[in-house]
Each structure stands twice: as structure tokens, then as C-alpha cells.
C-alpha positions as CSV (number, residue, x, y, z in Angstrom):
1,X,0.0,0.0,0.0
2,X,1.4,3.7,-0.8
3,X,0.7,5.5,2.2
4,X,0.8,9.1,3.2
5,X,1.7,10.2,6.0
6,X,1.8,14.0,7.6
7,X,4.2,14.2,10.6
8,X,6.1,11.5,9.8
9,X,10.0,12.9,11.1
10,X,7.7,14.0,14.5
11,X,8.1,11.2,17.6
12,X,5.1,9.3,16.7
13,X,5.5,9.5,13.3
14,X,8.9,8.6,13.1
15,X,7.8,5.5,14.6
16,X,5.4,4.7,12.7
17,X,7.5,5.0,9.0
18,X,9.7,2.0,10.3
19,X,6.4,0.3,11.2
20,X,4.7,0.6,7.8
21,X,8.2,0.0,5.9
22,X,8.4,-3.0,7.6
23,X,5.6,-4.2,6.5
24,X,5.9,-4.3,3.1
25,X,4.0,-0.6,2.7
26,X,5.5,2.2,0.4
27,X,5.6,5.3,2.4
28,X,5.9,9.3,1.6
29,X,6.1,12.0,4.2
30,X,5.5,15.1,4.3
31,X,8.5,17.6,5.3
32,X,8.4,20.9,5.5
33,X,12.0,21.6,6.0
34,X,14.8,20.0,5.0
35,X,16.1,18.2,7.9
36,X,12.7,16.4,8.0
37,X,13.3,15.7,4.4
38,X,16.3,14.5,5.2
39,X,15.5,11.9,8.4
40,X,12.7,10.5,6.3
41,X,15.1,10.0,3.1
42,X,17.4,7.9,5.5
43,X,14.5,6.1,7.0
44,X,13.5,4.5,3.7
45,X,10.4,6.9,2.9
46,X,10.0,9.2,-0.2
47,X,9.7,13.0,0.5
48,X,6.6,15.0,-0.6
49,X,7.4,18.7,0.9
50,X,4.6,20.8,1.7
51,X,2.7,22.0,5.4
52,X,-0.5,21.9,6.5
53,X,-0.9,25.3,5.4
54,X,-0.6,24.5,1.8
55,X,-3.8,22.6,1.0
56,X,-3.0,22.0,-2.7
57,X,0.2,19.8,-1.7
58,X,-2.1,17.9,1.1
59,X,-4.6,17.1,-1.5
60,X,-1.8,15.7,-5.0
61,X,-0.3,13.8,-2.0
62,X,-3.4,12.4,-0.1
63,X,-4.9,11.5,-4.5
64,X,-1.5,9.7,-5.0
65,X,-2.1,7.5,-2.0
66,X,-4.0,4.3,-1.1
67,X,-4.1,5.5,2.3
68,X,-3.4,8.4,4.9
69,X,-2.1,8.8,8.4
70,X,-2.1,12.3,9.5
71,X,-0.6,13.1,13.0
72,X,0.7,16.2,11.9
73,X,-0.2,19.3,14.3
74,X,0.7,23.0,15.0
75,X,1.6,21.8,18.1
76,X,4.4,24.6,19.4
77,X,1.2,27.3,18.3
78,X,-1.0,25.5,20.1
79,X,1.1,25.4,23.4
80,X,2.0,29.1,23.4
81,X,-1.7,30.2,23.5
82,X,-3.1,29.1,19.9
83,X,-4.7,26.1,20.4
84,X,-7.5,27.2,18.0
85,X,-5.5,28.4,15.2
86,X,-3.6,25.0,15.2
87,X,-7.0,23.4,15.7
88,X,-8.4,25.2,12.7
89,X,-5.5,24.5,10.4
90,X,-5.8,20.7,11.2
91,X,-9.2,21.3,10.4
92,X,-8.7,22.4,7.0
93,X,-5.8,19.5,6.3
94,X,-8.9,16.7,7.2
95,X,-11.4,18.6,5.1
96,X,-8.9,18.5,2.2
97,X,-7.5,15.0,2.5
98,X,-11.3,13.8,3.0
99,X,-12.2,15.2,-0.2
100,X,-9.5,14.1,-1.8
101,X,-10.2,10.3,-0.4
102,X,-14.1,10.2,-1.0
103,X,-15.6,7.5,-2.7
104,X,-13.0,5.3,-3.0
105,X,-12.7,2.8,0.4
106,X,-9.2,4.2,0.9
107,X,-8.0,4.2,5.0
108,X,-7.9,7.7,6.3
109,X,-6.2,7.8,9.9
110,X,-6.2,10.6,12.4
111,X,-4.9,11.0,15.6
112,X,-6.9,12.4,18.7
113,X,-6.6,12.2,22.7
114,X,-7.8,10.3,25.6
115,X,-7.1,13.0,28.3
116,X,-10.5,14.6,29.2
117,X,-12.4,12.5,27.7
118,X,-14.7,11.0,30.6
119,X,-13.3,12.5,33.7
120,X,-13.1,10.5,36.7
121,X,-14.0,7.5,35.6
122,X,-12.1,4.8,32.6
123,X,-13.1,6.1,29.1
124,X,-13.6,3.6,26.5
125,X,-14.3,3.8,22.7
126,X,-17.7,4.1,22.6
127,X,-17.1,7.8,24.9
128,X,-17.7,10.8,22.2
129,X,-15.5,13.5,24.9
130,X,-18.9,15.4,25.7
131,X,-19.2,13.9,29.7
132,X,-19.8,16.5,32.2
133,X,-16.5,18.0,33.3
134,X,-14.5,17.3,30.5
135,X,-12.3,20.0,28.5
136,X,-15.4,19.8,25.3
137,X,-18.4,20.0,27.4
138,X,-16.5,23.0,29.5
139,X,-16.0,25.0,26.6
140,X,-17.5,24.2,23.6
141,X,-15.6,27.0,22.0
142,X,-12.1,25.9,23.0
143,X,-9.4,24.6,21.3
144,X,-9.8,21.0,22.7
145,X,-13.6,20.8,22.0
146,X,-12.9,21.9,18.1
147,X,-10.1,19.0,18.1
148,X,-12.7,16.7,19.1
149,X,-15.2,18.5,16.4
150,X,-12.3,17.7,13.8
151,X,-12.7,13.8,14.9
152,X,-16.0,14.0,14.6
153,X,-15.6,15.0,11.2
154,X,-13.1,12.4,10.2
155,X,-15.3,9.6,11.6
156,X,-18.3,11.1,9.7
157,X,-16.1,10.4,6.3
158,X,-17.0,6.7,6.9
159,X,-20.6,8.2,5.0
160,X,-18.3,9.3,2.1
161,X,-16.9,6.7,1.1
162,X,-13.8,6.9,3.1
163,X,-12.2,4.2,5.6
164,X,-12.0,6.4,8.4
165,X,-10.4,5.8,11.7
166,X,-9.7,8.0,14.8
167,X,-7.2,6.5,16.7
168,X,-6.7,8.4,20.6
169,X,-3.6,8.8,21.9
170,X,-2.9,9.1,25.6
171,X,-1.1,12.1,27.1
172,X,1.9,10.1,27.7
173,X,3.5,8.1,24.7
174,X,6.6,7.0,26.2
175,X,10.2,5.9,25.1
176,X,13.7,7.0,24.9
177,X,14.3,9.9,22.7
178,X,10.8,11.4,24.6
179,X,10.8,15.2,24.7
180,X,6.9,15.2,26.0
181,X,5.1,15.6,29.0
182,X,7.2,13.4,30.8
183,X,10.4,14.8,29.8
184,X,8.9,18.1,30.5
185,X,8.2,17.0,33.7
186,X,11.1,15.4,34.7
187,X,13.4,18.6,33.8
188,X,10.7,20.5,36.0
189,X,11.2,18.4,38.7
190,X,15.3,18.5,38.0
191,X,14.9,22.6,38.4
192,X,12.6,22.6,41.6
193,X,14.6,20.1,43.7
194,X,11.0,18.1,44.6
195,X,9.1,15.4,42.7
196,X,5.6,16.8,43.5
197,X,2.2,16.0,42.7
198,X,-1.2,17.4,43.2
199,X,-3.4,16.1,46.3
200,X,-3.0,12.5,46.5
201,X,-1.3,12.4,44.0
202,X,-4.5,9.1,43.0
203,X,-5.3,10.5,39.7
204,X,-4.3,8.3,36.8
205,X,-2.8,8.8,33.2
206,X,-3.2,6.4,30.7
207,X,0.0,5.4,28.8
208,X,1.7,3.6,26.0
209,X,5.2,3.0,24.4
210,X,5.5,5.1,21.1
211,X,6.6,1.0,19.1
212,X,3.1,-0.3,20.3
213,X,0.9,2.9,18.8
214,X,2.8,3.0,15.9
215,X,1.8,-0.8,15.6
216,X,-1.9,0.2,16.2
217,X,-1.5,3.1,13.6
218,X,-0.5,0.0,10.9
219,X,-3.1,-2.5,12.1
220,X,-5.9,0.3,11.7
221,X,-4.4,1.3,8.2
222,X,-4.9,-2.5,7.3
223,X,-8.0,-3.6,8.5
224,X,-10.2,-1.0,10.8
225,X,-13.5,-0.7,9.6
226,X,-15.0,2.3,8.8
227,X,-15.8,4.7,11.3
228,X,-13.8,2.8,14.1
229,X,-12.5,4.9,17.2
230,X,-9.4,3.4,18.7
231,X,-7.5,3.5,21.9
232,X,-3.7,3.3,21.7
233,X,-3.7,2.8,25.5
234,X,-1.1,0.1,27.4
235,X,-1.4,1.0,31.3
236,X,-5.1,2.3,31.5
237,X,-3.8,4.3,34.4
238,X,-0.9,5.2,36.1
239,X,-1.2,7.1,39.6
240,X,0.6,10.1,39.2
241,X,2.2,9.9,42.8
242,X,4.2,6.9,41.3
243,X,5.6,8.9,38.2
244,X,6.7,11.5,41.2
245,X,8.4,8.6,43.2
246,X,10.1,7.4,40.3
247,X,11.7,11.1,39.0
248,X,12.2,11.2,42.9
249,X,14.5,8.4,43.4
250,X,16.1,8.7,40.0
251,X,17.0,12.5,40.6
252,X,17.7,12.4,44.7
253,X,14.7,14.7,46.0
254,X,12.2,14.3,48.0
255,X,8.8,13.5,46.9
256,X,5.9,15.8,47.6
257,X,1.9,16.6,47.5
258,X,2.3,20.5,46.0
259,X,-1.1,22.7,47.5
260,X,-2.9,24.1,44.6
261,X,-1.6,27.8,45.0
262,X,1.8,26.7,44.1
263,X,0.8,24.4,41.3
264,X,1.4,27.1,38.2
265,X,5.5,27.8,40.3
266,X,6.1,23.8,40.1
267,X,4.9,22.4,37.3
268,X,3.9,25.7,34.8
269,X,2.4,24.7,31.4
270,X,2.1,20.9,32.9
271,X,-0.5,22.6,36.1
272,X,-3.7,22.5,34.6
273,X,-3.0,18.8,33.1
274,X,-1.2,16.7,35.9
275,X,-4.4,17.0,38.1
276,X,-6.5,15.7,35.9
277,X,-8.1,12.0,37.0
278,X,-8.0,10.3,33.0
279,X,-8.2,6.5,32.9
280,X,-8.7,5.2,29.5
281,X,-9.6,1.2,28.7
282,X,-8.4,0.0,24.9
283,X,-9.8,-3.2,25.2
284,X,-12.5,-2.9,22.7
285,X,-9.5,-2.1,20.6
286,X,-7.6,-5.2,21.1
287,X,-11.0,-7.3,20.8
288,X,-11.7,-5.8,16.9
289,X,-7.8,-5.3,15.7
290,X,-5.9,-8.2,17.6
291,X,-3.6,-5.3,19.1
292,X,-1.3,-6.3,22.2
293,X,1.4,-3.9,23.4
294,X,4.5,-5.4,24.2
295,X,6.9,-2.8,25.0
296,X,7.8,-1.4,28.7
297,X,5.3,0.5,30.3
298,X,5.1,3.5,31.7
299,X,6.9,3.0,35.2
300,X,8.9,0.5,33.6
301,X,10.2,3.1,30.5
302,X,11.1,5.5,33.6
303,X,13.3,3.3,35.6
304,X,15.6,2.7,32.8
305,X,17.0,5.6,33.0
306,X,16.9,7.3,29.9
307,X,14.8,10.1,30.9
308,X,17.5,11.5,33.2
309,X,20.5,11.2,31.2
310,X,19.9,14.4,28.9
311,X,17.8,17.3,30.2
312,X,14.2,17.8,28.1
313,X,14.7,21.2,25.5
């Protein structure tokens, strides 16, 4: 199969090239500079350069294809206050490679979140993100909620003639070379002198090793039916309190609940997530696609070490 695939040199996508390559699929990337032209050239994948800006290079790309992955996203724009600019332009990239795809059965992949989506309690498949207390039903106007509008769109390609898949992501996809929340935490942490956590530190994040989504990613490009929502999700939930124990006794401090006040001064951009209660099951996933995860998880990834050897940029 030729695939497409938008933020393919990004850390999910850089897994998931290998993935696909190695399974007998042509891939082409998408680069919109030259060093990601250049990583995807020596991973074995053709180059098509363009952004998600430039609709007319989404669209040649995504009509060349037999199938798309997109997991490209604006995400540096959306993390210094433009969440709804980069949830717009993704918006625009999944109206134009729909187009480009309807009416001819060809896979069309995107990828979307678990965190929010039923707070409080473990969020399966069949969960659409509009429970009470979640990010969506908060603000229906906010960046989040128009992400999840832009996955209700992709699924509703299933009625075009598209093989549309939404597969969520939780807010931790672990491994060495990590520069996410976890890194981000962990060089927190490294600055403060304390592991901390909020409360209890009870409330759980889901979790899974960047190898096993990019697996899922190639299973649902084979054989998920249309419409299918999946969960790339390994530990349904870790308690936060014993991420904070492990960065503790891997970096020497003290472990510690933070009070709310000083949330925003410990863990800055990371406040207003690590609270957050966000259990997430994938086992309808692994019922309909065969999918088991075989990597280290979460607390496992962290005790290896690698997350303290080079401090998170």
C-alpha cells in the first residue's frame, strides 16, 4: 500500500515510518524543511514537501495514495496560546485530504486524545468526549472541543466513502528519545529540587510506548473498519504519585503533594493537566484489531534511566 503520512519525522511518526516500511507498505512524508526531508530519506520513505498550510500539496499527496495517516499538528502554536489556530488549520488539512479520499474505500487515519475524555472515571471507545466535566463539554468554544469536532468529522467520512479511523492517543506516549510531558516533567522536577504532585497524587494517566501505537496506527491502516475509534492505550492508568516517586529516586529529592496555590510555580504549562483523573480502557480495541502492546510501560520506561540522562529542550 502507498501511504501518506503527515508528521512522519515528528516522535510518533517517526515510529510509525519503520512500522509501515516493515511491513511491506511504500511510504511518503510530508517535510516541511529540510532536515525532515532529510530523516525520512534515510529512513527508507519518499519525501513529498509541503505543510498543513498549503492545502494544494495535502490534496496531489493524499490522491496519489492508497491510504493516509495524518498526526501532523501545530503543536508549538497550540502550546503558546493558539490552540484554536492549530485546531483550525488541522481542520482544513482533514477537510482536504477527505475530499481528496471520498468514494474510493481508501484508509484515512487521524490521531486524537484520551485525556478529558470522561473525567473521573475509565473512558472507552464508545465515549464521544462530551461527559460533564471534560475539557469539550467545559468549553465548547475551546481549542480542545474543536479538536474533538475535527474527529467527529473524520469519523463522519465513513458516510463518504472513506475508511475512516480516529485512533486516541494518551497524554503520555513513552520511550527513549521522549521530549513530552514526561520529559517536560522530569526537567521540572530537575529545576525545583521536589518530585511533587497534586493532592493524593490518585489520579491516573493512561499510557503507551510510542513502538506499540505505531503498531496500532498499521493495524488500523490494514483492516479497521469504517468509522472505528481506537484507543492506543497500554497502562489504562498510572497514579501520578508513582511517576513522582520514580523522577524522585532517579533524581535524589524528596517527593511531595504540591497545594494548589503553588501548582502554576512547580509544574507551569504541565498545572492544569497533571491533576487531571484520565483513565482510559483499549480493550475494545484489542477485541476488533488483535492489538497487544509489548513494550515497557510507563513506570517500567522510567526506571531505565533514559529520561535522566539528557535534560528535556
Amino acid at each position: 500500500m502507498r501511504v501518506f503520512v503527515t508528521g512522519a519525522s515528528g516522535w510518533i511518526g517517526s515510529a510509525v515510518v519503520p512500522e509501515l516500511l516493515g511491513a511491506g507498505h511504500q511510504v511518503t512524508g510530508l517535510a516541511r524543511s529540510d532536515a525532515s526531508a532529510e530523516a525520512l530519506t534515510a529512513a527508507g520513505a519518499q519525501v513529498h514537501r509541503g505543510s498543513l498550510d498549503d492545502l494544494d500539496s495535502l490534496r496531489s499527496a493524499a490522491e496519489a495514495s492508497d491510504g493516509v495517516i495524518h498526526l501532523a499538528f501545530k503543536h508549538e502554536a497550540a502550546f503558546s496560546g493558539g490552540f484554536q489556530d492549530a485546531a483550525a488549520a488541522d481542520r482544513g488539512a482533514i477537510e482536504t485530504i477527505g475530499e481528496a479520499l471520498a468514494v474510493s474505500g481508501r484508509p484515512f487515519l487521524i490521531a486524537s486524545g484520551t485525556l478529558g475524555l470522561a473525567p473521573g472515571r475509565v473512558a472507552t471507545e464508545r465515549d464521544d468526549g462530551h461527559a460533564p466535566g471534560s475539557p469539550a463539554a467545559a468549553d465548547p468554544a475551546s481549542g480542545p472541543a474543536m479538536r474533538l469536532a475535527n474527529a467527529e468529522m473524520t469519523l463522519a467520512l465513513a458516510s463518504r466513502g472513506v475508511r475512516s479511523s480516529v485512533v486516541r492517543l494518551p497524554p503520555t506516549v513513552h520511550g527513549d528519545g521522549d521530549n513530552g510531558f514526561m520529559a517536560a516533567l522530569v526537567a521540572m522536577t530537575r529545576g525545583r529540587g521536589v518530585s511533587g504532585y497534586l493532592g493524593d497524587g490518585s489520579n491516573r494517566w493512561p499510557a503507551v510506548h510510542r513502538f506499540d501505537a505505531a503498531n496500532l496506527f498499521r493495524l488500523a491502516l490494514e483492516r479497521a473498519p469504517a468509522g472505528s475509534v481506537l484507543h492506543a492505550v497500554a497502562d489504562e492508568g498510572v497514579p501520578i504519585r508513582e511517576v513522582a516517586e520514580v523522577i524522585g529516586r532517579h533524581l535524589d529529592v524528596p517527593v511531595a503533594s504540591i497545594p494548589a496555590e503553588q501548582a502554576a510555580g512547580q509544574f507551569g504549562f504541565l498545572a492544569g493537566f497533571l491533576g487531571l483523573d484520565s483513565p482510559a480502557s483499549s480493550t475494545l480495541t484489542r477485541e476488533l484489531l488483535g492489538w497487544q502492546p509489548t513494550q515497557p510501560c510507563l513506570i517500567e520506561d522510567l526506571d531505565k534511566g533514559h529520561y535522566f540522562e539528557t535534560p528535556a529542550t
